[in-house]
C-alpha positions as CSV (number, residue, x, y, z in Angstrom):
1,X,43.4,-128.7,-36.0
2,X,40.6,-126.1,-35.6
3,X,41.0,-123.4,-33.0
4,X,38.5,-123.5,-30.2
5,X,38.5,-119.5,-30.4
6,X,37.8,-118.3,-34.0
7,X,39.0,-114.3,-33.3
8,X,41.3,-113.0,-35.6
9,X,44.1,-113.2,-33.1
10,X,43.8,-116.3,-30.5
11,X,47.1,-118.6,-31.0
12,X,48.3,-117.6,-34.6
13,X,51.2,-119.7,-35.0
14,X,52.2,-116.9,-38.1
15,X,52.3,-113.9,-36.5
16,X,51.6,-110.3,-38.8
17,X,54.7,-107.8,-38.6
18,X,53.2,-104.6,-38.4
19,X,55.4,-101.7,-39.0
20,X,56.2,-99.5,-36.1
21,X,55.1,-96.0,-36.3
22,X,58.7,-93.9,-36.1
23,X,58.8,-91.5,-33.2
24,X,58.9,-88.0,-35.0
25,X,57.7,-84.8,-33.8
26,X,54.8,-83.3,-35.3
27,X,55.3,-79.6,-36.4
28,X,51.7,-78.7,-35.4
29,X,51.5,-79.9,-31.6
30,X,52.2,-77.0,-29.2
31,X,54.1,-76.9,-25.7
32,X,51.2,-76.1,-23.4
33,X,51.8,-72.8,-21.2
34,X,52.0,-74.0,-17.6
35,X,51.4,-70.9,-15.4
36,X,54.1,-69.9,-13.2
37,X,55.0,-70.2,-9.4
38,X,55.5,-67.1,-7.4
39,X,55.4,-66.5,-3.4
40,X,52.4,-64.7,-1.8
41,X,51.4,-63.1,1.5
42,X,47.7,-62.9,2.3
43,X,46.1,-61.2,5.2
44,X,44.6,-63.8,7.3
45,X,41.5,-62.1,7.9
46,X,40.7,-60.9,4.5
47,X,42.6,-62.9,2.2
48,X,44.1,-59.9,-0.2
49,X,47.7,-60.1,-1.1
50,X,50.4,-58.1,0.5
51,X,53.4,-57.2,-0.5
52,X,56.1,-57.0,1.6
53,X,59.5,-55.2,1.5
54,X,62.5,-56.6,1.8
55,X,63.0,-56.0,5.2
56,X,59.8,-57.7,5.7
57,X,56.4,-56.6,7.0
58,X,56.7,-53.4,9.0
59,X,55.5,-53.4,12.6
60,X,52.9,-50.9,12.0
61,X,51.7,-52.1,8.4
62,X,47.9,-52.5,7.6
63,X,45.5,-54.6,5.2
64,X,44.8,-52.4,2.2
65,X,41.8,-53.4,2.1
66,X,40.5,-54.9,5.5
67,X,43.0,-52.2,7.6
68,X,44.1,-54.8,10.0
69,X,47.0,-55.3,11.5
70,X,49.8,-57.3,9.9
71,X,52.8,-58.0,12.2
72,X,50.2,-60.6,14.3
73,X,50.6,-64.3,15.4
74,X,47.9,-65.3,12.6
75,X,50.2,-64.0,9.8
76,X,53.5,-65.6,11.2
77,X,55.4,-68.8,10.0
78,X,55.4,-70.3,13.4
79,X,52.1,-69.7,14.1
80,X,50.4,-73.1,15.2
81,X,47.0,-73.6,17.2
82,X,48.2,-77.4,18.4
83,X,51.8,-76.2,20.3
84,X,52.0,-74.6,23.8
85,X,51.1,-71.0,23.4
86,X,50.0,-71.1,19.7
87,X,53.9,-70.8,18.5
88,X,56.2,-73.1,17.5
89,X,58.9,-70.7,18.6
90,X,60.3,-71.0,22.1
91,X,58.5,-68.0,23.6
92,X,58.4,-67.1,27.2
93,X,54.5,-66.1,27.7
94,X,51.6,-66.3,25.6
95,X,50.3,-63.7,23.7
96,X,46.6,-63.5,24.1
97,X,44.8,-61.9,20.6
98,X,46.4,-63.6,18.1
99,X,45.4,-61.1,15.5
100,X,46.2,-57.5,16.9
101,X,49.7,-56.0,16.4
102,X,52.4,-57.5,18.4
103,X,56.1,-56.6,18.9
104,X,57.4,-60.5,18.7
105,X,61.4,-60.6,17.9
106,X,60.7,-64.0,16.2
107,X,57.5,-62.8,13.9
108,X,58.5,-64.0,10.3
109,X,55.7,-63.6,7.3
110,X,53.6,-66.5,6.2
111,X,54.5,-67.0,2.6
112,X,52.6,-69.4,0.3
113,X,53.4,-70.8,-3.3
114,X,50.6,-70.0,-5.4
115,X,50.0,-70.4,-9.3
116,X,50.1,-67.5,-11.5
117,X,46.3,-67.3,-13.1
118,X,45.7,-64.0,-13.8
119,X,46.6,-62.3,-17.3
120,X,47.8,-59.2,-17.7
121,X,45.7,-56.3,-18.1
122,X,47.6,-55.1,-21.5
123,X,47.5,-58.4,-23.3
124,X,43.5,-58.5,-22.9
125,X,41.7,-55.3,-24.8
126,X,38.3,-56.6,-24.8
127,X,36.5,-59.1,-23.5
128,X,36.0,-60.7,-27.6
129,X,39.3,-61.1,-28.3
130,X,40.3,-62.4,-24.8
131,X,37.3,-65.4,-25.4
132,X,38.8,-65.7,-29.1
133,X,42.6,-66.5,-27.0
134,X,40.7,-68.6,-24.4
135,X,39.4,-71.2,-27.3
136,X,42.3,-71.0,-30.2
């Protein structure tokens, strides 16, 4: 009987055994550097990042580089534009500027996970050899 289909392939009755490739490491693929999680507070206005003590951001602390306040409603966990009095906390009465310093007892820092991207300064010398790493 004469196949309707003549690819190599269509309906063979004998079947090739191919040999399965084993599973083996190779010695020459690498484990690809993921960069690294770490948590970041930004000043809402500017964007730069802040670091904070552990006590947490001072009541009087400033921007570096913008010299805004910190301790405001914009830089707080619970700050939220869609709940009753922009806060998610139970507060008695709404604060009006929502980025000048306030004395809120519930103000917590706004922390975000970000990736670690930059390199260090030491590792790069010049800009050759850093272009060189960039395309091993």
């Amino acid at each position: 009987m004469d196949r309707k289909y003549k690819q190599r392939g269509y309906q063979n009755e004998e079947r090739e055994e191919r040999p399965r490739p084993t599973t083996q490491q190779r010695s020459d693929v690498r484990a690809p550097k993921m960069p690294a999680f770490r948590e970041v507070t930004r000043c809402s206005l500017c964007g730069t990042m802040v670091n904070i003590d552990i006590d947490g951001i001072a009541i009087d602390a400033q921007c570096p580089k913008c010299h805004s306040d910190l301790h405001t409603c914009k830089n707080c966990v619970s700050f939220d534009p869609g709940a009753r009095f922009q806060c998610r906390k139970p507060i008695t009465e709404r604060i009006p500027k929502k980025d000048v310093r306030n004395e809120c007892a519930l103000f917590e820092a706004r922390k975000t996970v970000e990736r670690e991207t930059t390199t260090a300064v030491a590792e790069v010398k010049d800009a050759r050899s850093a272009f060189d790493k960039l395309f091993k």
